[in-house]
Residue frames relative to the residue before (quaternion, step in Angstrom):
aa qw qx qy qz dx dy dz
X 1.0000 0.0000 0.0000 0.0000 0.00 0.00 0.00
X 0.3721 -0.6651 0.5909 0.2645 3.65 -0.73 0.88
X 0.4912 -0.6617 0.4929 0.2792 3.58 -1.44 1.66
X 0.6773 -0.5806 0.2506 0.3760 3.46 -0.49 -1.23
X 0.5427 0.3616 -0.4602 0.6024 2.89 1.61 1.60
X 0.7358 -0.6006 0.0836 0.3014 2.94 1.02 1.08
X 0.3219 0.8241 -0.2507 0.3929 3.24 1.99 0.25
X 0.4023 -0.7235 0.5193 0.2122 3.68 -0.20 1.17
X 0.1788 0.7557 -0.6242 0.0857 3.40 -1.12 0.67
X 0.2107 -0.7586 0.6141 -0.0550 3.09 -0.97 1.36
X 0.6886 -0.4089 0.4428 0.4032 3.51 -1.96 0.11
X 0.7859 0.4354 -0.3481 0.2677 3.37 0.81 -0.46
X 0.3450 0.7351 -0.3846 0.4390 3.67 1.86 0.40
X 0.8241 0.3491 -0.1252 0.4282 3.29 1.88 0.05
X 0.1169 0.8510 -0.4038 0.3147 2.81 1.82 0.40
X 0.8066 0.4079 -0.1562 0.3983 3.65 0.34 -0.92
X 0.7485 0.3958 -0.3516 0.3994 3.34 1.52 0.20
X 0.5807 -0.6038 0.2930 0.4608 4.01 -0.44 0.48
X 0.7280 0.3212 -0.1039 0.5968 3.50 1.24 -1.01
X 0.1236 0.7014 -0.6682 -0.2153 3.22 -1.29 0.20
X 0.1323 -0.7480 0.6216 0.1915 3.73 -0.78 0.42
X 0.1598 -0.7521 0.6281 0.1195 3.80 -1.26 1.08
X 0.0416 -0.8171 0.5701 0.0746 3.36 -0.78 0.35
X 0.5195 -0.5455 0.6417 0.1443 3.34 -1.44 1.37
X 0.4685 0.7283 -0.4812 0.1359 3.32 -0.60 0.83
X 0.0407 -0.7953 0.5990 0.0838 4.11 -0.21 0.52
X 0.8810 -0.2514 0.3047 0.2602 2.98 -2.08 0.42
X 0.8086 0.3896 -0.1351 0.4196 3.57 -0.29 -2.10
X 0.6552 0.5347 -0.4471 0.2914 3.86 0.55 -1.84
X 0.3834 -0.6744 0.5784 0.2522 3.71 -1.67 0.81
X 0.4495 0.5557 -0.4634 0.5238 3.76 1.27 0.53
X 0.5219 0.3479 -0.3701 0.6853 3.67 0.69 -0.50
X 0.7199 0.5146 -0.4057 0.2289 3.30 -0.99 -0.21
X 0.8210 0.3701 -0.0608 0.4305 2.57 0.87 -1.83
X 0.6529 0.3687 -0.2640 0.6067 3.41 1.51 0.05
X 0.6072 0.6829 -0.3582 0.1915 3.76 0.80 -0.64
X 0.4621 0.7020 -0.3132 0.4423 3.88 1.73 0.56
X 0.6440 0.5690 0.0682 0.5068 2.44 1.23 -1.22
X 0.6430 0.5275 -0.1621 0.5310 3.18 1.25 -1.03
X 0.5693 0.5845 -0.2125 0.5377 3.48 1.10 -1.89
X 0.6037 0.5337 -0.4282 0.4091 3.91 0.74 -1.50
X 0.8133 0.4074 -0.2219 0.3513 3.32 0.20 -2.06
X 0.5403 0.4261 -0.5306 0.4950 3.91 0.55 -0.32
X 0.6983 0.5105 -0.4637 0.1918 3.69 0.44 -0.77
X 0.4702 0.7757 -0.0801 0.4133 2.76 1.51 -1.38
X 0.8298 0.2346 -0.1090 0.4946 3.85 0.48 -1.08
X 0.4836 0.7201 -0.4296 0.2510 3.55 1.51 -0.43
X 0.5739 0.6031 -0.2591 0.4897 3.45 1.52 -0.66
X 0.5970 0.6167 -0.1066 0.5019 3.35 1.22 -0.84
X 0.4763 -0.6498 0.3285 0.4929 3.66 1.48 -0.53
X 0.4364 0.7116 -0.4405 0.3304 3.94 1.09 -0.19
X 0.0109 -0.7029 0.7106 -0.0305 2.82 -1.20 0.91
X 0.2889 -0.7386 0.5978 0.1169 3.12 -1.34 1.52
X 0.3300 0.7024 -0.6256 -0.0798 3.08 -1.60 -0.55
X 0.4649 -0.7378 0.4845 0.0693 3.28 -1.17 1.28
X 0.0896 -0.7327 0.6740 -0.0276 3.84 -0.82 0.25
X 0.1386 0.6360 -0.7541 -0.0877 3.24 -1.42 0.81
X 0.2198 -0.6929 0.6805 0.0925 3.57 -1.44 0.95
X 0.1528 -0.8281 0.4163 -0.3430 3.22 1.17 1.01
X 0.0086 0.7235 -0.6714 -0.1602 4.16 -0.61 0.80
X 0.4184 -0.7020 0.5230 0.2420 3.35 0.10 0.87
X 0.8452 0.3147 -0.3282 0.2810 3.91 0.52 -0.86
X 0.4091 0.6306 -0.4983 0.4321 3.14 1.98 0.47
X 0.7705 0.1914 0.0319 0.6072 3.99 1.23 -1.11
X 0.3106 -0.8169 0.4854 0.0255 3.77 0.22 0.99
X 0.7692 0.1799 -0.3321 0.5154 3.53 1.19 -0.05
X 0.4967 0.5333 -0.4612 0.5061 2.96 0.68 1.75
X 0.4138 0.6746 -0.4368 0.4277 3.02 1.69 0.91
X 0.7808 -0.3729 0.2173 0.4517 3.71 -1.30 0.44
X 0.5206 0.6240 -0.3458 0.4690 3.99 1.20 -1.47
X 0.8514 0.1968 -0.1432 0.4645 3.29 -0.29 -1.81
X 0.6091 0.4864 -0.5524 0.2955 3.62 0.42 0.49
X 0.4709 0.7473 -0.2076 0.4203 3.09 1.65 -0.54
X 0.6798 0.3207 -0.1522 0.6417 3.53 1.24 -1.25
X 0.5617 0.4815 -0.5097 0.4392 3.85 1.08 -0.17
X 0.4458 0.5074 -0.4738 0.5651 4.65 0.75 -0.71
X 0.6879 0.3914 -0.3819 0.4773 4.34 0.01 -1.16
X 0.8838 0.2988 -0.2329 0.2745 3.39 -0.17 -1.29
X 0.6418 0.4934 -0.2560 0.5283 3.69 1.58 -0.15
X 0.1436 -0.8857 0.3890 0.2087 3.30 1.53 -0.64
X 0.0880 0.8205 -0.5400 0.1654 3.00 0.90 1.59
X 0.1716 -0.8307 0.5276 0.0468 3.71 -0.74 0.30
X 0.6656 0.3673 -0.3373 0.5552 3.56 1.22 1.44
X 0.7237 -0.5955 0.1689 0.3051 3.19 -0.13 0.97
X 0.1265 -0.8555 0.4995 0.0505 3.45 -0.46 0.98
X 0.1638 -0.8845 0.4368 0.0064 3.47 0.68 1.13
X 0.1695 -0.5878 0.7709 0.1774 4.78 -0.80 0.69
X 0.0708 -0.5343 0.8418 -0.0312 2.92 -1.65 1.13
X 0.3665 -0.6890 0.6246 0.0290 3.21 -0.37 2.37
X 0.8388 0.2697 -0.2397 0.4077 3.72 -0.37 -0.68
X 0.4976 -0.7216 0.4001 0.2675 3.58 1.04 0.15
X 0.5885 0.6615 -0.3900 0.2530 3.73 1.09 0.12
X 0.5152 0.4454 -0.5847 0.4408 3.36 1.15 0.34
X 0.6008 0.3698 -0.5392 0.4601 4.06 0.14 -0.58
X 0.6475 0.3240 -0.5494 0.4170 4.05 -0.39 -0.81
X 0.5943 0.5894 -0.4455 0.3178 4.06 0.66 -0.72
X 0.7009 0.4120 -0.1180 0.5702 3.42 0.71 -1.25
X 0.4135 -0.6385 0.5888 0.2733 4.01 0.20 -0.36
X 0.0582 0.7932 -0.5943 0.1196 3.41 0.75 0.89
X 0.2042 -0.7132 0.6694 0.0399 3.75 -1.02 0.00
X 0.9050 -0.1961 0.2000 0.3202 3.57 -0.29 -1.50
X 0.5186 -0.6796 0.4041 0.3254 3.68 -0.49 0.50
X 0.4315 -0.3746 -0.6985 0.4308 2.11 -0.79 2.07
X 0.0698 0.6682 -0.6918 -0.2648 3.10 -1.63 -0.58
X 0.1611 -0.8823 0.4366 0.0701 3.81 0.25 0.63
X 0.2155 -0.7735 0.5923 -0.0669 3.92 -0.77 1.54
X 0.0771 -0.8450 0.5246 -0.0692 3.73 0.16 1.06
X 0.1040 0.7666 -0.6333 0.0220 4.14 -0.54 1.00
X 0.5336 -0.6042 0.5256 0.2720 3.17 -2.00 0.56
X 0.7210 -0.5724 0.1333 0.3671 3.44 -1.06 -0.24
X 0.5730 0.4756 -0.5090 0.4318 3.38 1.43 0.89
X 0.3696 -0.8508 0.2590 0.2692 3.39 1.90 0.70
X 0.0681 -0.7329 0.5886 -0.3343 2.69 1.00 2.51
X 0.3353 -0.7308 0.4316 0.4089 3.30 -1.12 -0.08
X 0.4739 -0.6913 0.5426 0.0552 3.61 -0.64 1.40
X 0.8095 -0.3001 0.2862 0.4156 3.52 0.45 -0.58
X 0.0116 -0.7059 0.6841 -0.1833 3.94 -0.72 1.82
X 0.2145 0.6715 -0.5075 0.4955 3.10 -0.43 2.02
X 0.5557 -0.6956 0.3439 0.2985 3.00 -1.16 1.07
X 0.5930 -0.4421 0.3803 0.5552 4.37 -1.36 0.52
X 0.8728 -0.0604 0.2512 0.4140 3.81 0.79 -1.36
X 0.6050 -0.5566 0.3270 0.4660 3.51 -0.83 0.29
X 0.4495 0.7995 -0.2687 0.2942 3.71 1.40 -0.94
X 0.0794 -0.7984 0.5969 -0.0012 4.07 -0.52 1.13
X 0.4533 -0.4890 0.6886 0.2851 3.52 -1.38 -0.06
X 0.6385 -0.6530 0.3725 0.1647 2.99 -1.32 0.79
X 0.4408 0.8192 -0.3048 0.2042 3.54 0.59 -0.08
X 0.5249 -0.7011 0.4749 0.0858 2.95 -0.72 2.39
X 0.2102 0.6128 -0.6627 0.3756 3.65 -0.70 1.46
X 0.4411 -0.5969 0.5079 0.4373 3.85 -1.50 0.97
X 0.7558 -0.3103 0.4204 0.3946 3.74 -1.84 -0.33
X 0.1153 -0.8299 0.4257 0.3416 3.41 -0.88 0.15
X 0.6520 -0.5568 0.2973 0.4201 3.45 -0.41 1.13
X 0.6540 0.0491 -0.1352 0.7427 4.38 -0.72 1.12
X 0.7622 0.0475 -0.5130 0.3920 3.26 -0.72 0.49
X 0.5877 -0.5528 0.5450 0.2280 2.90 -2.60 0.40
X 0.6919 -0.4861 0.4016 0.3517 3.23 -0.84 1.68
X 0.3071 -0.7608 0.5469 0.1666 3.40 -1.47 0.99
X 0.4598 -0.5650 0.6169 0.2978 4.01 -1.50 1.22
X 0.0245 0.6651 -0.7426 0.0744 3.00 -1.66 0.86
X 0.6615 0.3403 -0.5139 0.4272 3.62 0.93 0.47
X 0.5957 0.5432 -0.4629 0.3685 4.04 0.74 0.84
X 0.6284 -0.7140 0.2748 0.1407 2.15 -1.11 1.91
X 0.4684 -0.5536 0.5292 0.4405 4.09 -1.26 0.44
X 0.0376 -0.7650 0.6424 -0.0257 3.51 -1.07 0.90
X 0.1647 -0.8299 0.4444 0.2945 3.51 0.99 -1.25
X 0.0387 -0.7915 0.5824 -0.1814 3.48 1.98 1.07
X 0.7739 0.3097 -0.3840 0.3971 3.70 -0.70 -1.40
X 0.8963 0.2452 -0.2198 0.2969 3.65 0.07 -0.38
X 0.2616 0.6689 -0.4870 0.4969 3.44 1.87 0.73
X 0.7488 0.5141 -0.2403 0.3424 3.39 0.95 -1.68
X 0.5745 0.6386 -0.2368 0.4540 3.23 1.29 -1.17
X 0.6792 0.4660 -0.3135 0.4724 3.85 0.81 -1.28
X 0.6627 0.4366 -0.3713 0.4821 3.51 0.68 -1.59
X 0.6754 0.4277 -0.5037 0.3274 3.85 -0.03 -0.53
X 0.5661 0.6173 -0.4066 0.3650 3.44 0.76 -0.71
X 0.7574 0.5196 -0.1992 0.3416 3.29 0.53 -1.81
X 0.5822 0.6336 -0.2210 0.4591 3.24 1.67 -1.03
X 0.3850 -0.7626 0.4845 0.1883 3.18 1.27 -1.47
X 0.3464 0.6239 -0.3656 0.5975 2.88 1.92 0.28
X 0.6549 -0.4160 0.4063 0.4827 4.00 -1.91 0.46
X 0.5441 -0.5546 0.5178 0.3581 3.07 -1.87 -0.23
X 0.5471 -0.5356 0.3534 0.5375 3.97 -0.78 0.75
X 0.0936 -0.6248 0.7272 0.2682 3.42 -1.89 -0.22
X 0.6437 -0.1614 -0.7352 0.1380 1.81 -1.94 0.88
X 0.3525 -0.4806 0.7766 0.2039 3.23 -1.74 0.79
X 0.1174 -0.6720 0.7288 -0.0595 3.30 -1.44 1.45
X 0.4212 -0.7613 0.4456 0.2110 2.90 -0.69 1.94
X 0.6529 -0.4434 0.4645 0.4018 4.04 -1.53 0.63
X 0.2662 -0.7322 0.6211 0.0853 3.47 -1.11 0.82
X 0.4482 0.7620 -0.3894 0.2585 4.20 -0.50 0.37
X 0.5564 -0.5929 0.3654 0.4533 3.70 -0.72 0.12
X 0.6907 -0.4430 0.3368 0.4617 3.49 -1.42 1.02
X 0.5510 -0.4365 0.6240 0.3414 3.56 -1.99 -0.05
X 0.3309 -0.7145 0.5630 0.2510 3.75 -0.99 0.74
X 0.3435 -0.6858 0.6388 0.0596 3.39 -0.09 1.51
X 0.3582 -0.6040 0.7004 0.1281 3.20 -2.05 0.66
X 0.6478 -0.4524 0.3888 0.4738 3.73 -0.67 1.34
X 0.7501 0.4538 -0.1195 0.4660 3.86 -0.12 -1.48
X 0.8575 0.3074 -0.1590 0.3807 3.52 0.62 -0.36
X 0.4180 0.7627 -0.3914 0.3007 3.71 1.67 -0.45
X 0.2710 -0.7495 0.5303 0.2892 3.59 -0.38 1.23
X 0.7878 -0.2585 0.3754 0.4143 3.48 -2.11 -0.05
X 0.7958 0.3173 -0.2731 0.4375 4.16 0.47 -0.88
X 0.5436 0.5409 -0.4279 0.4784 3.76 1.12 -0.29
């Protein structure tokens, strides 16, 4: 998939690292946002450590226009992310992977099994909406930390199991293309 200067990148730009962590993640969603400093910190943070990042939006851009190739482009500047942030124009790597939601974050070891697909952290974005009926009422005053997936990396690196419970990623749906909307979207 070409990053966002138009540079091909593949799985194999990562061969050399023990982890690789991919994240689902797009421009507009207030879960990205509200966690995506933080995020940018921790990829920085573990690259020394053997992590490799790399982002992906599968994004239809003509459903949300600043989730086109441009304003990702000024999102890597203005977040100062520093691992590749790759548009998957036809959307087959998220229907590949079982993406769902922005973020939504897929973490393998170094025979790039999957190790662990789970949310950065318990931590939400404010956002004024009623309760939803059986579930428990979402926290919005905990803080972004990126605990659930600090734990997840160090076990890997350590070689140690993956955490349980895996707590699925929390965020707004992928914008599917008409022609492409899997069976769970």
């Amino acid at each position: 998939m070409p990053d966002t200067n138009g540079r091909i990148t593949t799985l194999d730009d990562f061969s050399g690292s023990p982890a690789l962590l991919v994240a689902f993640i797009c421009n507009h969603c207030p879960f990205v946002l509200h966690l995506i400093e933080q995020f940018a910190s921790f990829a920085k943070d573990y690259a020394p450590r053997g992590l490799a990042t790399v982002a992906i939006s599968s994004n239809d851009p003509g459903e949300y226009a600043e989730d086109d190739v441009a304003h990702m482009a000024q999102f890597v500047t203005d977040h100062g992310l520093t691992f590749p942030y790759l548009h998957d124009e036809n959307q087959d790597v998220a229907l590949a992977y079982g993406a769902i939601c922005t973020p939504d974050f897929f973490l393998f070891g170094p025979d790039r099994t999957l190790f662990y697909a789970g949310q950065f952290d318990s931590s939400r974005p404010k956002i004024d909406r009623p309760p939803v009926p059986g579930l428990p009422p979402l926290r919005t005053d905990l803080p972004v930390t990126g605990d659930d997936m600090r734990v997840a990396v160090d076990a890997l690196l350590a070689g140690r199991p993956a955490p349980q419970p895996q707590r699925a990623s929390a965020g707004c749906s992928i914008k599917w293309r008409e022609d492409r909307e899997p069976s769970w979207a």
